[in-house]
Every structure is written in structure tokens, then in C-alpha cells.
C-alpha positions in Angstrom: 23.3 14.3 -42.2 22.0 16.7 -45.2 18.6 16.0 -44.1 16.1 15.7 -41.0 14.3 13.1 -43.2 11.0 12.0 -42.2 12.2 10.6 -38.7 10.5 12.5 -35.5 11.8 14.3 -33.1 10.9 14.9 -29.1 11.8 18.2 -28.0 11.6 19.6 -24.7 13.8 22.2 -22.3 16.8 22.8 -25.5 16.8 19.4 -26.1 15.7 17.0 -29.1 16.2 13.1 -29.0 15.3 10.7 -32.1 15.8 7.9 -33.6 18.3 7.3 -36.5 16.5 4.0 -38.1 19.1 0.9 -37.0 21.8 3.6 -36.3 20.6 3.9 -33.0 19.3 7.2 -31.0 20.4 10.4 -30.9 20.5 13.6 -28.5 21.0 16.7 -29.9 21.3 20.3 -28.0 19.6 23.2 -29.8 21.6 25.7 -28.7 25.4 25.0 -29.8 24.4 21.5 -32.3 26.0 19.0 -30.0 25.5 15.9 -30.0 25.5 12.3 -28.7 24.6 9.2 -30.0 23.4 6.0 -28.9 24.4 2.6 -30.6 21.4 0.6 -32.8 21.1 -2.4 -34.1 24.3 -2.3 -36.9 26.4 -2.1 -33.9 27.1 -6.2 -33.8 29.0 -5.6 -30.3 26.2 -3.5 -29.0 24.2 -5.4 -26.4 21.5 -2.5 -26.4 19.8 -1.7 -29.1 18.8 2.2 -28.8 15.4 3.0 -30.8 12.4 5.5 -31.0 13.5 8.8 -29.3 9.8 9.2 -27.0 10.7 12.3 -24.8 12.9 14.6 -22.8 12.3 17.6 -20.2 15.2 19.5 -18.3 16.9 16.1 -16.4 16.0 13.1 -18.8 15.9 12.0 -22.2 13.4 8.7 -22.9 13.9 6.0 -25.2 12.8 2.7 -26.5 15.6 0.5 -26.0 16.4 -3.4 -26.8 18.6 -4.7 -23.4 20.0 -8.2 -24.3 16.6 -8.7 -26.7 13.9 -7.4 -24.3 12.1 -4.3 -24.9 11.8 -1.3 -22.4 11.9 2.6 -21.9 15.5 4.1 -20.4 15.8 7.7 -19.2 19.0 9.2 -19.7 20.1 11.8 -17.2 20.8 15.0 -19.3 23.6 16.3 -16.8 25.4 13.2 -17.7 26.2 13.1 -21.6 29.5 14.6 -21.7 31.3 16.7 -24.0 29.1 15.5 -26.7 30.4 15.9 -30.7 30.3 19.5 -32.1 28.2 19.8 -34.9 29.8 19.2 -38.5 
């Protein structure tokens, strides 16, 4: 993106997580730019529908997420992301 936009972020421990309207949710690493993403609603074979970014500290990320239609909050261990995608 060109832009942060008006969207919110959650920081905490290096970390930011928001939401990228019906694009889903993304983690991003302030040190290097990495990222990962999470699939939103325009995803038609996504059964979970990643939204609002609400938090993260050193182990977890939180978010609001759709599983198969109901609404919850996930945690997503930080040590578990992967390689992420180098920023562009």
C-alpha cells in the first residue's frame, strides 16, 4: 500500500496487527517490514474471516475473527508466522 489510511493499528513488543477492510488482517514486524496476512471476507474459499486487528504483546497477536459465520477473538502465537513476505 502507498498509504496507512485511516485503518488502526495495535502495537506492542515490535509488532503491529490491523485490519485491511474485507482483505483480511495483517501482521507486520517493525523492525525489517515483514509481513503476514490473514484472509477476509473477498477470499470466497476462506472459511475464516480475519477482521479488526485488537492486540499483540511478545507471544500473541489478537484478532476478531468470523469461524464458519460466528464471531470470536483468536490469538496468534508470534513464534509461529513463518518467513513472512519482505516488504515491497
Amino acid at each position: 500500500a502507498d498509504q496507512l489510511g485511516l485503518r488502526s493499528y495495535a502495537v506492542g513488543c515490535g509488532y503491529a496487527v490491523h485490519d485491511v477492510k474485507e482483505n483480511g488482517l495483517q501482521i507486520v514486524r517493525l523492525s525489517d517490514g515483514y509481513s503476514w496476512s490473514f484472509p477476509g471476507l473477498n477470499d470466497p474459499s476462506n472459511r475464516w474471516a480475519w477482521g479488526a486487528g485488537l492486540g499483540v504483546n511478545c507471544d500473541y497477536a489478537y484478532a476478531s475473527v468470523m469461524p464458519w459465520g460466528n464471531f470470536t477473538i483468536a490469538r496468534i502465537r508470534i513464534d509461529s508466522l513463518g518467513p513472512g513476505t519482505p516488504p515491497q
